[in-house]
N, C-alpha and C positions, 0 to 999 in steps of 0.2 A: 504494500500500500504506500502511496508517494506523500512523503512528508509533509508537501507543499501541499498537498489536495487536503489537508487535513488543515492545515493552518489556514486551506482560503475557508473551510467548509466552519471552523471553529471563531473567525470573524464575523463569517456572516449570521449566523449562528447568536455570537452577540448583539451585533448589530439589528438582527431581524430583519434587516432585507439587505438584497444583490447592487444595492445603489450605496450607500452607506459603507456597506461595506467595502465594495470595489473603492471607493473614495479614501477608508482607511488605508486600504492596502497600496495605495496607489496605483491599481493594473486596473484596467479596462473592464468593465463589465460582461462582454460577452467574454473575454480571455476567462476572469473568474468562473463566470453559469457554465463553460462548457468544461474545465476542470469539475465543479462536482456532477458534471453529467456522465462524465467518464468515470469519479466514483462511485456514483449511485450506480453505473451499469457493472461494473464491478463487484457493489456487495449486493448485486440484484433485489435491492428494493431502493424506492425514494427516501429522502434524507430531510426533504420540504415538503410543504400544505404550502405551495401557493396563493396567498389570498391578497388583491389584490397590489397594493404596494410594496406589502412586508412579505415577512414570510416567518411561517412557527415549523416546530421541529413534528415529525412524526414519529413512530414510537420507536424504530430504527434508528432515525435522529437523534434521541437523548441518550440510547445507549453510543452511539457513535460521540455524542458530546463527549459524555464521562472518560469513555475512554481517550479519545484524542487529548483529553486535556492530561490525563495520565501519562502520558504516552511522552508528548511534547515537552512538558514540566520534566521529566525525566532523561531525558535529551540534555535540553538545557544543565541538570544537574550534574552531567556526567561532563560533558564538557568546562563544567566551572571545576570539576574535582581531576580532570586531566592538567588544567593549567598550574593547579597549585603548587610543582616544581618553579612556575615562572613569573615571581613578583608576587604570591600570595594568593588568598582569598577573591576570586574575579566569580563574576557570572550576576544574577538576578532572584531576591527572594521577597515573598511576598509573606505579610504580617497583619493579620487582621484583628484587630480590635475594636471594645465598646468606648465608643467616644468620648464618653465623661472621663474617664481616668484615664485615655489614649493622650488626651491633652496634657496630661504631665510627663506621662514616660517619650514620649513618642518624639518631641525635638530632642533630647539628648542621648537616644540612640541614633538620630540621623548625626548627630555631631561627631559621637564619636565612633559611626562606619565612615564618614567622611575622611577623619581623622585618622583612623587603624586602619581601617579596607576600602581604598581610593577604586580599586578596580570593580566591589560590590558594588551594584542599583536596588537599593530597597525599594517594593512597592507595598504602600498603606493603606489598606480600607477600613473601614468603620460601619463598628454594626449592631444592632443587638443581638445578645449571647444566641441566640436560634440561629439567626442568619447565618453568622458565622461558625457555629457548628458544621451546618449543610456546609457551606464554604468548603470548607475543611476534608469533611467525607467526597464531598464532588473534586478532589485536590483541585481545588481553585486559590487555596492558599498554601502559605509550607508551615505554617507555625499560628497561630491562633490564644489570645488570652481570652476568657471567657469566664464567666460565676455560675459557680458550683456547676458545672458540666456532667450531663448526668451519664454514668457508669455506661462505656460500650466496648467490646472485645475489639481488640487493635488497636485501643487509644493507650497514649498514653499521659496521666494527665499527673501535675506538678500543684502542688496549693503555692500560695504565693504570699498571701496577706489575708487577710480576714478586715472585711469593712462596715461600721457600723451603715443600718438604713434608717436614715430620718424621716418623718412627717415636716412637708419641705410646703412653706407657703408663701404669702406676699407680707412682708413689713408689717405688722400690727394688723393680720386678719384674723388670728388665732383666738377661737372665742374667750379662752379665759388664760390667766395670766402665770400657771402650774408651768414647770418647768417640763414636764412631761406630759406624754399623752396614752394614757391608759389602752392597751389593746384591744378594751372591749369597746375604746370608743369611736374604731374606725370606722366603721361601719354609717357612722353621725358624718361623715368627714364627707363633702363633694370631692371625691378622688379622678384624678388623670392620670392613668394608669395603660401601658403598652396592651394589645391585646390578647387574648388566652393563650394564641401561639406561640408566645415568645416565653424562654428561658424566666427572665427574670417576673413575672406578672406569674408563671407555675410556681415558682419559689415560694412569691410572697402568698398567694394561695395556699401552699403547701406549710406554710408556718404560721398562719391564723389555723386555717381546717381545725385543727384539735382542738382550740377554744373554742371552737362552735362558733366563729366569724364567718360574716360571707361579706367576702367585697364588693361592691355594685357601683363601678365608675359612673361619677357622670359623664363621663368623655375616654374616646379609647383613643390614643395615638401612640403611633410609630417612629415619633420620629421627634429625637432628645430637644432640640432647639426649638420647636412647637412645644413642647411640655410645657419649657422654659419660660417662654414669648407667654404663653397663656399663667403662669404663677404669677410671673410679675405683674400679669395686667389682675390679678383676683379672682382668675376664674375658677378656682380651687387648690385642692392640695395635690400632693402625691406623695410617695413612699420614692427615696433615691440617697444615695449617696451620700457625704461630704464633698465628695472629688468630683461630680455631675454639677454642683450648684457653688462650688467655691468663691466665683470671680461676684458673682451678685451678693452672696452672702456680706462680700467684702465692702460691696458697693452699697448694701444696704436697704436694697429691692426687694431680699425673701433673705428669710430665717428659718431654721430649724429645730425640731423639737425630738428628743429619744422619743423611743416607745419602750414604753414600759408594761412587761420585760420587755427587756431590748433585743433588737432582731438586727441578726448577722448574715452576711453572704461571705463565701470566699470567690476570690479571683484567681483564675490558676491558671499554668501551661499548658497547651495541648497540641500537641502532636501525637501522628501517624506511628506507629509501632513499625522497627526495622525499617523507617524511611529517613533518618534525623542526618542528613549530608552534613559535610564540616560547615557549608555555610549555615544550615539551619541550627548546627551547632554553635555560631559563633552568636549566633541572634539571640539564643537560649541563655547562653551564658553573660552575655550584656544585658538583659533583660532584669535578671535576677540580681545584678552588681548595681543597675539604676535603682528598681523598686525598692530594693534595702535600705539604698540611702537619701530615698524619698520618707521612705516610713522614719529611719532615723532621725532626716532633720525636720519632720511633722510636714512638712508638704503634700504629701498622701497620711491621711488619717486613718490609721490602722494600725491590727497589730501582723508582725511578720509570722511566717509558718515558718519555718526551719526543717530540713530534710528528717528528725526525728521526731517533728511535730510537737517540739514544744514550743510556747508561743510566750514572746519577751516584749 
């Protein structure tokens, strides 16, 4: 199967249509369509559902996705691990994390691949912990941080920190003046809250449940800077972080309240069992030297996990 047919079919693919993506690739439209027509006659079924301007994958297609991407990321890895007789660390690794806390670790691991491994290109996405799970499994990533990621054969997953979750609102909306806020009385709270799909929204589900809480958002969003945008204007609460609401906290916009008892998430590693290349080594190992001395000098609000799991 030809490399190339697989990297136009994997463009277009993202792109969702033969214009767009021929535009990525820079090669000609019909050059592209008639490459994966020579694949598709190849793995004797279609690859696309034509519909008018785009194009979606058929069922042939997704498995063709997963693997091509497999396939190509593996390439690419093998090539950065032949160089490293020449000048170090070269090649291409992707890192996906949840945005709230990506915003502290995330400039000083570029600074210092910059810095240590001139010849690496890191690529960053941001997501919540679901997304990037899938991410991960569809190897569209090579390393992934995520909270509390739940238990699956071929992972393998690293705790990192352990982060309080606060009831996070707008400047003086919080009905009364108690430093906390009792568990049983979320339920009272207008919550904006990720939807059931996502990692973190199972979590907090999964640690009321036993009190016999039931959360019932007034609003379900996706998407952390909308959460954000709607706190500070009053449109309710949510359950998040220190490290998601830091800069307004600071500013003055929203405040935070424990819950009492207090509820925890971990953030942890997560990679691919028997996939960990020296670069996705090196990422590992930077990762875990920054968040240390995040938690150390209180920038990240938490406490660390230690490889024995004790916690300081």
């Amino acid at each position: 199967m030809d490399l190339r047919a697989l990297r136009y079919f994997l463009t277009v693919a993202e792109c969702g249509s033969y214009s767009r993506g021929s535009e990525l690739l820079r090669i000609s439209q019909p050059a592209v369509s008639r490459t994966i027509r020579n694949l598709e006659f190849e793995l004797g079924r279609p690859v696309f559902h034509r519909r008018g301007h785009g194009v979606t994958l058929t069922e042939a297609g997704n498995i063709l996705l997963e693997r091509s991407r497999q396939v190509l990321r593996q390439i690419e890895q093998t090539k950065a691990e032949i160089k490293l007789g020449h000048g170090g660390l070269s090649g291409t690794v992707s890192l996906a994390v949840p945005p709230a806390v990506g915003q502290l670790f995330v400039p000083p691991l570029v600074e210092r691949f910059a810095r240590d491994y001139p010849n690496v290109s890191l690529k960053i996405v941001g997501g919540f912990s679901g997304h990037i799970h899938e991410w991960l499994v569809r190897s569209q990533v090579d390393v992934a941080c995520v909270h509390d990621p739940r238990p699956q054969k071929g992972f393998l997953v690293e705790p990192l920190v352990l982060e309080e979750v606060y009831v996070v609102g707008q400047k003086g909306a919080f009905p009364n003046a108690n430093a906390m806020v009792p568990a049983d009385d979320l339920a009272k709270y207008p919550l904006i809250l990720p939807s059931i799909s996502h990692t973190s929204r199972y979590l907090l589900e999964s640690l009321v449940h036993s009190r016999g809480i039931a959360l019932l958002p007034k609003a379900e969003v996706d998407d952390h800077s909308v959460t954000r945008a709607l706190l500070v204007r009053g449109q309710g609460f949510s359950l998040l972080t220190r490290s998601a609401v830091e800069a307004d906290v600071q500013r003055g916009t929203l405040e935070l309240r424990s819950v009492d008892p207090s509820i925890w998430w971990t953030l942890s590693l997560l990679t691919v069992e028997h996939k960990t290349s020296p670069l996705v080594a090196a990422v590992i190992e930077a990762l875990k030297e920054i968040i240390a001395a995040l938690v150390e000098s209180g920038e990240l609000a938490g406490r660390k996990i230690w490889k024995d799991s004790a916690l300081t």
